[in-house]
ZAMARGU-4260 file (C-alpha; in steps of 0.2 Angstrom, whole numbers, plus 5000, padded with zeros to 4 digits):
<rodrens>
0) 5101/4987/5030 | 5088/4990/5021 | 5089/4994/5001 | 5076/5008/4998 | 5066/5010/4982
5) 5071/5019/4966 | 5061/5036/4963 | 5047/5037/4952 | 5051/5043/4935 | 5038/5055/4939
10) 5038/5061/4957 | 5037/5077/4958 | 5019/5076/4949 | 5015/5059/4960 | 5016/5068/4975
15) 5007/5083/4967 | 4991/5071/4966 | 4995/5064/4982 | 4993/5080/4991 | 4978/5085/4980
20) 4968/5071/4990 | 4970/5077/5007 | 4969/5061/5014 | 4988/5060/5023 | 4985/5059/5041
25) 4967/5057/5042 | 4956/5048/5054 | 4950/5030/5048 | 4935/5028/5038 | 4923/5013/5038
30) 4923/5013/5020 | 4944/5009/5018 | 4942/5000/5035 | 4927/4986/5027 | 4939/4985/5012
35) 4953/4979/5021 | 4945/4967/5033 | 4936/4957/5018 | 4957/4957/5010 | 4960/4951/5029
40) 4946/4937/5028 | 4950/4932/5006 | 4968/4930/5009 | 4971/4922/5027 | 4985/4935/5033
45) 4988/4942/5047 | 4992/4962/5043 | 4983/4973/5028 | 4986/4991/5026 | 4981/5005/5012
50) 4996/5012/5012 | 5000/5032/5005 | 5018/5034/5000 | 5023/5051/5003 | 5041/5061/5002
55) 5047/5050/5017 | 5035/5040/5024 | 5024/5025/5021 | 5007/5030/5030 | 4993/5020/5035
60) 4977/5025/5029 | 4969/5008/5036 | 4979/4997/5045 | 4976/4978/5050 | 4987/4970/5062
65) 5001/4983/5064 | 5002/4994/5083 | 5010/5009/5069 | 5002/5019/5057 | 5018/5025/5047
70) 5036/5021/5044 | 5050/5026/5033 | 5048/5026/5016 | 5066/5019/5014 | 5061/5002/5022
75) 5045/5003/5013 | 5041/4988/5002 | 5025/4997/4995 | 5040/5011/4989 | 5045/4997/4978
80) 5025/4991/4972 | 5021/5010/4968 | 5036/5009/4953 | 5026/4996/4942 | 5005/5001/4942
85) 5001/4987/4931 | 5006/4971/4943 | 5006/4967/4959 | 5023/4966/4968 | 5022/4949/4976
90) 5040/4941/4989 | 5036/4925/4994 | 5050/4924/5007 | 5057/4941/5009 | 5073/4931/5019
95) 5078/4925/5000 | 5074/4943/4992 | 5091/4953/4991 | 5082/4970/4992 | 5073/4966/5008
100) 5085/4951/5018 | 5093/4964/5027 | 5075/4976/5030 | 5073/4978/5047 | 5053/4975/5047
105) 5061/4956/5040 | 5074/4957/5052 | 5067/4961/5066 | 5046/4966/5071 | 5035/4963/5063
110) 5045/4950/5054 | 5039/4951/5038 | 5041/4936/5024 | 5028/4937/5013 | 5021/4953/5005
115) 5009/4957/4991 | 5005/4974/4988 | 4994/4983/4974 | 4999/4998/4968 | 4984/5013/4970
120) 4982/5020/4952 | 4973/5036/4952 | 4962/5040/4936 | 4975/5052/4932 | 4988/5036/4931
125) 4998/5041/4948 | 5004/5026/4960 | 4999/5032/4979 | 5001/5019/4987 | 4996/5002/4988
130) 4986/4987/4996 | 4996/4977/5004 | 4996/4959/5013 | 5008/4953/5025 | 5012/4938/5033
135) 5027/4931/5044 | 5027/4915/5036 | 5033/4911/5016 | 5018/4909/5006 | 5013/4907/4988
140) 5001/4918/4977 | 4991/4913/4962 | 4987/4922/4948 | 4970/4924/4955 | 4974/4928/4972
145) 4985/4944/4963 | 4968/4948/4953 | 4956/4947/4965 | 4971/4960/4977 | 4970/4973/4959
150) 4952/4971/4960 | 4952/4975/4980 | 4965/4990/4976 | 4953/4998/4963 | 4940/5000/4974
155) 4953/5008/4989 | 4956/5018/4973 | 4938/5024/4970 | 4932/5028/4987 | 4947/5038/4987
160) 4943/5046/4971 | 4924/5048/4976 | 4929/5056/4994 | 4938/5070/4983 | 4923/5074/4971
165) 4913/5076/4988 | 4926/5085/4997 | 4926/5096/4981 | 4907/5098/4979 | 4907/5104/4996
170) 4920/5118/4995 | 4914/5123/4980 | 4898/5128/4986
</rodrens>
């Protein structure tokens, strides 16, 4: 059984700024899509995804190497990244990781071992989600390798924070 993420001291506000960039359930974008095949091609692994933590759910915005485009936020390791902005959350072998041992996406498809995920820090400071990499093989991750994933997450981060400005420009005309 999985053990699912603590809350967010500041939820209710996350998801606030969540729903303010109408991007839950959207088609796929090039711009999102090109970011997470060049993270596919850097870091040698097998499954990326931007993923947008919401209420219940983990949902893909642009999704590498996974046939699903959500699932439950309680067996979501991004529910975990989103709780620290500042560093990247990194399980080398999720099989020795007490909160995930027992996590069906470890214990069963898509047999996940190693995961690091960037948290998406919006200018206004809110964690949405992340950028992730996935593998299901145990790996290592370097200090670069975790600043070149932040570097990769800001920009998920701006092109989501430059689709809202046009979204906006447009309805406010």
């Amino acid at each position: 059984m999985a053990v699912p993420a603590p809350l967010p001291k500041n939820e209710t506000e996350r998801l606030g700024e969540l729903m303010d960039f109408d991007i839950l359930d959207t088609s796929d974008e090039e711009v999102f899509d090109g970011i997470t095949k060049m993270a596919k091609r850097l870091f040698n692994v097998p499954i990326v995804l931007v993923s947008l933590v919401d209420e219940n759910r983990q949902w893909f915005k642009s999704c590498i190497g996974l046939p699903v485009r959500e699932t439950g936020r309680d067996v979501a390791f991004c529910a975990y990244a989103i709780l620290n902005p500042t560093e990247p959350l990194v399980i080398n072998d999720a099989l020795e990781d007490d909160r995930f041992k027992n996590n069906p996406l470890v214990v069963g498809d898509p047999f996940i071992r190693f995961y690091a995920g960037a948290a998406l820090v919006t200018s206004n400071g809110f964690s949405l989600g992340t950028l992730c990499l996935i593998d299901q093989k145990p790996r290592e991750f370097t200090l670069e390798d975790r600043t070149r994933l932040k570097k990769y997450a800001y920009s998920i981060v701006s092109a989501m924070e430059m689709r809202k400005a046009i979204a906006k420009a447009i309805n406010d005309e």
